[in-house]
N, C-alpha and C positions, 0 to 999 in steps of 0.2 A: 655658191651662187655667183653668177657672170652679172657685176651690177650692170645696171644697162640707163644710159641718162635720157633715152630717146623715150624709153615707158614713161617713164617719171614726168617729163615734159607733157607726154599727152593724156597721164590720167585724169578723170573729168575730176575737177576742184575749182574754186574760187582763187585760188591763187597758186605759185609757185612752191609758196612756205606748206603750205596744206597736201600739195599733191607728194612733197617729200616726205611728210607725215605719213600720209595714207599712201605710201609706196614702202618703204619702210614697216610700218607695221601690220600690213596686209603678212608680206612675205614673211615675218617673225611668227604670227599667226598659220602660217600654212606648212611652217616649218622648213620655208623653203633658206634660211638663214640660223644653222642650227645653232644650239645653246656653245657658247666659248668663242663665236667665232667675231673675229673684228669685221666693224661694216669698215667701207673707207673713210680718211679722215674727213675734216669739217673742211678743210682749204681744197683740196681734191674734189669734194664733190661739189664745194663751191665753184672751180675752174671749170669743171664739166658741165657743169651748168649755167654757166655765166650770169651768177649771182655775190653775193658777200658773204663773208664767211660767217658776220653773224646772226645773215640771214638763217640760212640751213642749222647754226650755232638754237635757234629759236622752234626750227623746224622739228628738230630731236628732242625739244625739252619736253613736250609732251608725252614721248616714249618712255623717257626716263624717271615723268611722275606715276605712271602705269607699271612699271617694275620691266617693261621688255627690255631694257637695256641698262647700262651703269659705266659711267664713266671714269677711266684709270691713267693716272697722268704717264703711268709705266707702260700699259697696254692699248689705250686708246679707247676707243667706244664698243662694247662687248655686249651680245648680246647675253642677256642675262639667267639662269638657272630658274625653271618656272613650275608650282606644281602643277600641274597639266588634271585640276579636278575642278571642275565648275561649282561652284558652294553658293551663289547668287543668282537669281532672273527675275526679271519684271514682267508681269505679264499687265501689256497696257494694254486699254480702249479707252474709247471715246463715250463719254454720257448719252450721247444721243442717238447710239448705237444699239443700247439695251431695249428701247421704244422698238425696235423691227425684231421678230424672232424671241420673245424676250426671256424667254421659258428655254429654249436652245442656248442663248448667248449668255445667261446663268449658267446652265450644268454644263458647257463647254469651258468655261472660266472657272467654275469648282474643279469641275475634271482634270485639267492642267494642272493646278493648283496640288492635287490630291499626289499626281504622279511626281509630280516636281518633289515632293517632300517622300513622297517613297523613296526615291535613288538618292537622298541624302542632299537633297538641294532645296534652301532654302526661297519663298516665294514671295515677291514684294507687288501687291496689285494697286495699280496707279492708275483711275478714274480719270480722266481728264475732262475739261471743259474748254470752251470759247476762248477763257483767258492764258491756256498752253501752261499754265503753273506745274500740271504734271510733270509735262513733258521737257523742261528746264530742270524737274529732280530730276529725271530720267538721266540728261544729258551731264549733270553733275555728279551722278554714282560712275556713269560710264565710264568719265575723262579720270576720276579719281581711281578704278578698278572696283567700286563696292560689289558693284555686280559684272556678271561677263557674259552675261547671255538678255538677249529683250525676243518675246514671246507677243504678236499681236492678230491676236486671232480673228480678227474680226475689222477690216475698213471703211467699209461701207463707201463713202465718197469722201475721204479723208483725205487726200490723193498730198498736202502738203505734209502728213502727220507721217505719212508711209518714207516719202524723199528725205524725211529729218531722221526720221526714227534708222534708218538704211544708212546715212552719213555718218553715224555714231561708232567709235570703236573697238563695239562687240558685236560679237554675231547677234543675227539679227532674221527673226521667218515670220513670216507672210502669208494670210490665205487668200491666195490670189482669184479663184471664182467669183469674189465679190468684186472684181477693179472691173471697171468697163472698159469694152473695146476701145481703144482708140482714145482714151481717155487716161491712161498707164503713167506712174510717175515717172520722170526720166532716173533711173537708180544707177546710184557709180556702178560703174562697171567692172572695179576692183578690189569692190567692198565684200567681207564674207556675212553673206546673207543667201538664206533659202525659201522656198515657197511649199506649200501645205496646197497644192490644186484641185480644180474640183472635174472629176473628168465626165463634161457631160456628156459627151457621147456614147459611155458606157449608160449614164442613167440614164438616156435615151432610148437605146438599143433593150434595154434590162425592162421598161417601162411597155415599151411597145412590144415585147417578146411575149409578154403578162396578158396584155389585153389579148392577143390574138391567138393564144393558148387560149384562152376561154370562148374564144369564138365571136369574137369581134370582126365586123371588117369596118365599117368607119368608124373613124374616132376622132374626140376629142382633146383639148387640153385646156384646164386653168390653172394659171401662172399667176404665185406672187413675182416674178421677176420680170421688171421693165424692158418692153419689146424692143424699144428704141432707145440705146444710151448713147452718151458720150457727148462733145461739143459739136462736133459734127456725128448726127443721129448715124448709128449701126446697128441689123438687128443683131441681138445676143445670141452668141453661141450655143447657147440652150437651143432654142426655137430652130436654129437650122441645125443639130443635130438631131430635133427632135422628129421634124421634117425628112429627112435623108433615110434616118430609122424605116420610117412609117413607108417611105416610097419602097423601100431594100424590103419590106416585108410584105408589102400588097395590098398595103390598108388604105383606104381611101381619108383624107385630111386637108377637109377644108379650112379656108381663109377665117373664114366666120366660125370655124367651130375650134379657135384660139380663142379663148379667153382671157386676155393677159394686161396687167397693168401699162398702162399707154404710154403714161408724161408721168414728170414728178412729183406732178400733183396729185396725183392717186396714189405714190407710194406710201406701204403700208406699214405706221410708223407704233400702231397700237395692235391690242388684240379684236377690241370693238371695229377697228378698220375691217380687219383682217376678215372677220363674220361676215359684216354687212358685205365685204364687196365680193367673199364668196359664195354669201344666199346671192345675190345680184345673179351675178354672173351663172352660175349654174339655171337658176331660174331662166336666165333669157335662153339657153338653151335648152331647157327641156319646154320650153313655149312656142316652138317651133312642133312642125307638123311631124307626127313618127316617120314619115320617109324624108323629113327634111333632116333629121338630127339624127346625130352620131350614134351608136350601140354602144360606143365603147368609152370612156372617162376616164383619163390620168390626170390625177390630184396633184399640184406641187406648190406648196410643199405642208409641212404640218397644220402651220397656222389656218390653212384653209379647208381642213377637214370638216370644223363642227358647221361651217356655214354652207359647205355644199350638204352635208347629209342633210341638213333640216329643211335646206330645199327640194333634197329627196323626198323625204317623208311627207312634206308638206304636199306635194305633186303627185306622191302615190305610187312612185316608181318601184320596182321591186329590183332587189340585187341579187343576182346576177341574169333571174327572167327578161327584166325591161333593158337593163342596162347594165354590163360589162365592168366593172371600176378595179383600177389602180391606182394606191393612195402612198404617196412618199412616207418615210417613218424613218425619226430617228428614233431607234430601237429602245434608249433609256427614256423617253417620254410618254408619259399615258396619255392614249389618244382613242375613242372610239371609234369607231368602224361597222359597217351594215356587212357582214357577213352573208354566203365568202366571198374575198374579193384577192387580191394579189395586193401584197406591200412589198416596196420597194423601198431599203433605205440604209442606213449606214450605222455604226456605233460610236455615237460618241466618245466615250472610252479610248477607242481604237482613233480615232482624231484627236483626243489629247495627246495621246501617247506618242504620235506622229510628228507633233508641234516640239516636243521635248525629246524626242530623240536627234530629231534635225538641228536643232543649236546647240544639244552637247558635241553630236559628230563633228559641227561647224566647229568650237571649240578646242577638237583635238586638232584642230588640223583639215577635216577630209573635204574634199568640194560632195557638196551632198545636191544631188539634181534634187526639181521640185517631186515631191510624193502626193500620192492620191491614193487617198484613202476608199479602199473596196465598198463597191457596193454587195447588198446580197438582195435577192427577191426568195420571201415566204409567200404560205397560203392561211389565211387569215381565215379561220370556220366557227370566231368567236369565242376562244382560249385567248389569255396571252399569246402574244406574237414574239 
């Protein structure tokens, strides 16, 4: 490896001491500084960077509480012999996390859980709260090595927990669908860390393929996911791929016939939310006049299954005679459905397994791009799906 002083100076950090650190052990990490080999001395890289020796002298000691390196008055600073097996991860969120989804953000957090201990790794889940005490374990197994990998499935608007949790020196994955536009933590930029994505424009394209297979031409959508995020409001990339779909297929999709949480006052933090604002919502649509309202209906996502159908029933609509429906599903959750209709939706499982595969690779070494996890679409005729 060609040390280079010019990186080092512009990695993003807090200080000079820190970006030697996380310059340093990035690259030990990536293997780009193989086991045996000397970094340069403490005075050298002091000169090159025109700092004190026992600056940088400070800057390494961190490496050296973490086992990547070991210091030999005979050889200098080496890096160190490492078993290359992840035996540790944490898999954190946030208490107030569990309130959205709460039934998903369970068996996604068992399900990592589950697979982490199948490959021989053991799993430490850190709850965290307002007062960050998790996230201070966290950051004290990290610096010490207890664990080598942080797993955080779930953000939501976390957006400080995400830039702390990413600073830390282990790998480190992300589901990023949940960050809002424009609202994105600024993450080092040569930190090993990966993202779990959520590609909507396949669920879009998969969602609106469903409806018009069944013979739909306008349609609908109700959305738990907020039209307008961020500080400076942007609509979510959901909505305009869900929009872009529907135009590329021919389906007519009005303004009014989104149904989607507005502001954050409406997000929906319970399951009793989640009902009410799905009987709502589907109600003021189907209270429209039959040539004013859609044929067709994409549900998303689980949580608002039970309150649109009972707005069905309640209104009399028959499926698929009166109305067209496609309802999101992740596959391991029991969820009913007015048969037949098209589900659209993912496997948990298959999303755990994504999360953990991405901070072991990160682990050995490998840059691993972010992963998105497949959707698939069934036909739902009132069998399990």
């Amino acid at each position: 490896m060609i040390f280079d002083a010019d990186v080092i100076k512009a990695t993003v950090a807090s200080s000079l001491r820190e970006s030697v650190t996380t310059y340093f052990r990035d690259a030990i990490l990536r293997g780009e500084i193989p086991a045996g080999q000397a970094i340069p001395p403490t005075r050298e890289l002091a000169t090159l960077l025109d700092t004190s020796s026992p600056n940088i002298h400070h800057a390494l000691a961190p490496l050296v509480k973490e086992g990547l390196i070991v210091r030999s008055k005979q050889r200098g600073t080496i890096v160190n012999e490492r078993q290359r097996q992840l035996t540790c991860a944490v898999v954190y969120v946030h208490n107030y996390t569990f309130g959205y989804l709460p039934q998903f953000q369970a068996m996604l957090v068992e399900a990592i859980g589950q697979e982490l201990r199948r490959r021989g790794i053991e799993c430490r889940l850190v709850i965290d709260n307002i007062t960050r005490y998790g996230f201070e374990q966290v950051r004290q197994w990290a610096e010490l090595g207890t664990i080598q990998g942080i797993i955080m499935p779930f953000a939501g608007r976390d957006w400080e927990s995400i830039g702390d949790i990413a600073a830390l020196p282990v790998p480190a994955v992300f589901m990023t669908g949940q960050v809002a536009p424009g609202n994105q933590p600024r993450l080092p930029k040569r930190r090993v860390i990966s993202l779990v994505d959520t590609d909507w424009r396949e669920l879009g394209r998969q969602a609106v393929a469903g409806l018009k297979q069944q013979g739909a031409s306008r349609i609908g959508l109700i959305s738990s996911i907020e039209f307008m995020v961020g500080e400076e409001p942007h609509e979510h990339p959901f909505y305009s791929h869900f929009r872009q779909a529907a135009g590329e297929a021919g389906l007519e999709l009005r303004p009014e016939w989104i149904q989607a949480v507005a502001t954050e006052r409406e997000y929906l933090r319970t399951p009793a939310m989640s009902d009410r604002f799905a009987y709502d919502r589907c109600s003021r649509l189907l209270a429209l006049a039959p040539e004013a309202r859609p044929d067709g209906l994409f549900i998303f996502s689980d949580a608002l299954i039970n309150g649109s159908l009972l707005a069905l029933l309640q209104h009399g609509v028959a499926v698929p005679d009166d109305l067209r429906l496609v309802v999101y599903r992740n596959w391991e959750i029991d969820a009913v459905a007015l048969p037949p209709c098209v589900m659209v939706g993912l496997s948990v499982a298959d999303t755990a397994s994504a999360f953990v595969t991405s901070v072991v690779a990160q682990f050995n070494g490998k840059r691993v791009a972010a992963v998105s996890v497949p959707y698939e679409t069934r036909l739902y005729q009132g069998e399990a799906p």
